[in-house]
C-alpha positions in Angstrom: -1.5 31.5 1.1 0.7 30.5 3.9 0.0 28.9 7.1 0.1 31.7 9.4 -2.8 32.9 7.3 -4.8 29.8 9.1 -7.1 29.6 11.7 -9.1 26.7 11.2 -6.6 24.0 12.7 -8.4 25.4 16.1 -11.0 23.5 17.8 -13.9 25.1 17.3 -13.1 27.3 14.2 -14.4 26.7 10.9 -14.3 28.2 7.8 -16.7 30.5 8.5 -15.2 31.7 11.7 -11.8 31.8 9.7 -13.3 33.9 6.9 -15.0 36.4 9.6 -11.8 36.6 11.1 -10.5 37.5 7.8 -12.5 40.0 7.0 -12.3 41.8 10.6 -8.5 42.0 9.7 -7.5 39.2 11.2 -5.6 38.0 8.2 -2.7 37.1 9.9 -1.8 35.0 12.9 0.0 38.8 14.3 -3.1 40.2 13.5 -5.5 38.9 15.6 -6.7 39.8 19.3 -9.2 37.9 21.3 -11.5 40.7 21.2 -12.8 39.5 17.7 -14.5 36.2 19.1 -15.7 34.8 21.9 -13.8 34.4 25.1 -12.9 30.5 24.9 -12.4 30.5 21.4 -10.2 33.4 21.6 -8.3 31.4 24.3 -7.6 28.2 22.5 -6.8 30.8 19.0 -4.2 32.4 21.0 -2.9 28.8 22.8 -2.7 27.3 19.3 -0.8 30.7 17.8 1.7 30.4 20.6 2.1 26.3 19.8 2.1 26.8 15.9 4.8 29.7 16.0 7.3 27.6 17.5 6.6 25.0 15.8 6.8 26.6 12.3 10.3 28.2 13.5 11.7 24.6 14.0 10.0 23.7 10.1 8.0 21.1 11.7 5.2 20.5 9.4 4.6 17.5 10.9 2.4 19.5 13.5 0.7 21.3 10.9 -0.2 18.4 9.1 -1.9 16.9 12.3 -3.8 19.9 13.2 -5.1 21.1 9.3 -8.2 19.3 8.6 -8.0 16.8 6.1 -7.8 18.4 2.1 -6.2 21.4 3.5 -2.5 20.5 3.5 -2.2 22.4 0.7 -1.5 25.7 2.7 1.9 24.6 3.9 3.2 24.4 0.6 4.3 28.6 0.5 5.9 27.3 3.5 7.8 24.3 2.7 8.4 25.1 -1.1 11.7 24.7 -0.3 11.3 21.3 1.1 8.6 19.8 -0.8 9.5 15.9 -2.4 7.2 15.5 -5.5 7.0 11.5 -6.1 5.6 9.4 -8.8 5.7 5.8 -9.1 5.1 3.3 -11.9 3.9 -0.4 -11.6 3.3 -3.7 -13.6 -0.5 -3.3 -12.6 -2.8 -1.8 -10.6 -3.2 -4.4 -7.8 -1.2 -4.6 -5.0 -1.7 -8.4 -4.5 -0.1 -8.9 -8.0 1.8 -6.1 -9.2 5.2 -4.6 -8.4 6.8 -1.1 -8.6 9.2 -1.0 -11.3 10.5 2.7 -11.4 9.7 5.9 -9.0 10.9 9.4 -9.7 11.8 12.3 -6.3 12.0 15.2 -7.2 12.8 18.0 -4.8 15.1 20.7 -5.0 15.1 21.4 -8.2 16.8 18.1 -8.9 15.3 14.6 -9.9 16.3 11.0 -8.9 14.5 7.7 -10.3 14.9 4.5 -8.5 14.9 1.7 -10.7 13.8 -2.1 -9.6 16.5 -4.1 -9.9 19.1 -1.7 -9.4 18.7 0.8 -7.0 15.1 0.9 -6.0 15.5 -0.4 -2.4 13.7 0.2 1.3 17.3 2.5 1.9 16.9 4.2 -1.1 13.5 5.2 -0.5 14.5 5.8 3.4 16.9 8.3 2.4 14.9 10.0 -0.8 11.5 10.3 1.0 11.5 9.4 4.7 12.5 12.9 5.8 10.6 14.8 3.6 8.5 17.9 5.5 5.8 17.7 2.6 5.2 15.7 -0.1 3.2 16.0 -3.4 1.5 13.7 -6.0 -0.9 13.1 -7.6 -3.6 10.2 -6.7 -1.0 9.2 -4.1 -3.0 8.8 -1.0 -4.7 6.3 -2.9 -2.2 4.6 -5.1 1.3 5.4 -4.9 1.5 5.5 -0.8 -0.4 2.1 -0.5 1.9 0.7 -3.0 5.4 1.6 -1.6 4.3 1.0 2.1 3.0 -2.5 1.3 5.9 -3.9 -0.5 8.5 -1.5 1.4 9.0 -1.3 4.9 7.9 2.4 4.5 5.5 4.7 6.6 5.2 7.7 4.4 3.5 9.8 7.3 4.9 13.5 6.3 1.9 15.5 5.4 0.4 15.1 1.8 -1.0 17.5 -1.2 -2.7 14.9 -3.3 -3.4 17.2 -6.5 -5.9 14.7 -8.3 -7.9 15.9 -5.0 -7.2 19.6 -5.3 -7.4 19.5 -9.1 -11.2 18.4 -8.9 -11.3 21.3 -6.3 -10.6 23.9 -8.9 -12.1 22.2 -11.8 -9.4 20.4 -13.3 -9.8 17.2 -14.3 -9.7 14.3 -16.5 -6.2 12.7 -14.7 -2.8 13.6 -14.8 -2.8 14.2 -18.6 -5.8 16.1 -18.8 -4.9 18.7 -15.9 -1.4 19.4 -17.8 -3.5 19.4 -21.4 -5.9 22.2 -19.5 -2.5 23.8 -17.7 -1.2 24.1 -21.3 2.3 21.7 -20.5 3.7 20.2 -23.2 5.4 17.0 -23.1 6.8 17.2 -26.5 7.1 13.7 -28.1 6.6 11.9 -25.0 3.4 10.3 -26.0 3.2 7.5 -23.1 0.3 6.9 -21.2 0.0 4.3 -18.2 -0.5 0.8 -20.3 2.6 1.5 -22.0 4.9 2.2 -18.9 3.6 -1.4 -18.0 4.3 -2.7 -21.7 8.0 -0.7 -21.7 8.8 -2.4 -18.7 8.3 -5.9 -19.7 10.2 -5.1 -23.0 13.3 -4.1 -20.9 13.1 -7.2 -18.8 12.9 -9.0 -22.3 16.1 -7.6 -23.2 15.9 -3.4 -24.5 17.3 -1.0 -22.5 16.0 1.5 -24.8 12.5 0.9 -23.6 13.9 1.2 -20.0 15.5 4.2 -20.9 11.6 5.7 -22.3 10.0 4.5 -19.0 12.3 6.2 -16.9 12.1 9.6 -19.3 8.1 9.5 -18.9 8.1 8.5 -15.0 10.1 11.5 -14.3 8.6 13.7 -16.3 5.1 13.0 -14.3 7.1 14.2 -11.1 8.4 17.5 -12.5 5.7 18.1 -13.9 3.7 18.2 -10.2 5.8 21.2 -9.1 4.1 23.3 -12.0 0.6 22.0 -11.1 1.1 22.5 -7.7 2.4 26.3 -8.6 -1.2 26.7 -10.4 -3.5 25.2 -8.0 -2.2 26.7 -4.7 -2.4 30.0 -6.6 -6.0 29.4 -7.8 -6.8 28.0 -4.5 -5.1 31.0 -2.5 -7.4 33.2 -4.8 -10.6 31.7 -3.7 -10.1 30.2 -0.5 -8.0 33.6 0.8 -8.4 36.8 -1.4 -11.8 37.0 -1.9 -12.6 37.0 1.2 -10.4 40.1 2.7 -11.6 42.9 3.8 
């Protein structure tokens, strides 16, 4: 599904106006006439078309990601493929107050960078790695991964956001990050790491090993490639059931 398939960023159109649109063959932005509504909300449909083309020539998702309603960021992704930063971080805890970041994994482009603390994990870094991304992905982000870089980095990580864990639930996939890739079928090999030991691994390279550095950084970015094959399952699923199905 792509975001010229959308109608619901305008006021007054839900999804159930979007899905009547839909099935009156309105299932494209070039598709619809005013006839297939009321006046005033065919007015503000074809102001908002006329808005949301130009943006979407100049790749500003920025505006899309203002005007989708919350949860549905999800159709920009056919979009902004292209563009999308998948992030993952890792900490010495789960509180803010008390913990620290220790490594975090970009990937976008097909290629992956991990910051590390004490080396290269820096406000610059991140500046440069996320700052001007047009989407980004993650999973249980909103809630944990944004909080924590903005609060200890001078960071406002304000590009629109897919937060799978959200979407996941949405399609029936669940039990966290491990369980979603265990349903997905993705194999991780011999990577058998869960969360506690990223926390332990790190405090055995500051004690000295590299090796265990070397294991954190291996499972850290593994989580963030792994989000772009997620992300390929759920928007399909989603595009299925939200889009599809409801076509004339």
């Amino acid at each position: 599904m792509r975001v010229e398939n959308s109608f619901i960023p305008v006021r007054g159109v839900g999804e159930t106006t979007e899905r009547r649109l839909w099935q009156d063959g309105a299932t494209h932005w070039e598709e619809f006439h005013p006839g297939l509504v009321g006046p005033k909300t065919g007015d503000r449909i074809e102001e908002f078309i006329a808005t949301a083309s130009e943006h979407l020539d100049d790749g500003n998702a920025a505006f899309f990601g203002r005007e989708l309603p919350g949860g549905e960021a999800w159709r920009l992704y056919e979009n902004f493929r292209e563009e999308a930063c998948f992030f993952d971080i890792e900490t010495t805890g789960l509180s803010q107050a008390t913990s620290v970041t220790t490594t975090v994994s970009v990937h976008r482009g097909g290629d992956t960078t991990t910051l590390v603390r004490g080396r290269d994990l820096t406000e610059e870094r991140l500046r440069r790695e996320l700052g001007d991304a047009s989407l980004l992905v993650s999973f249980n982000g909103k809630q944990f991964d944004v909080p924590f870089l903005e609060g200890e980095f001078d960071l406002s990580l304000d590009a629109p956001h897919v937060d799978l864990r959200f979407l996941c639930n949405r399609v029936g996939l669940g039990g966290g990050l491990d369980g979603v890739e265990s349903e997905l079928g993705i194999d991780r090999g011999e990577m058998d790491v869960s969360g506690e030991d990223a926390v332990r691994l790190w405090y055995e390279y500051e004690d000295g090993d590299e090796s265990s550095l070397d294991t954190l950084v291996k499972y850290n970015r593994m989580d963030t490639r792994n989000l772009e094959t997620i992300i390929e399952d759920v928007t399909d699923r989603l595009h299925r059931s939200v889009f599809e199905q409801h076509l004339p």
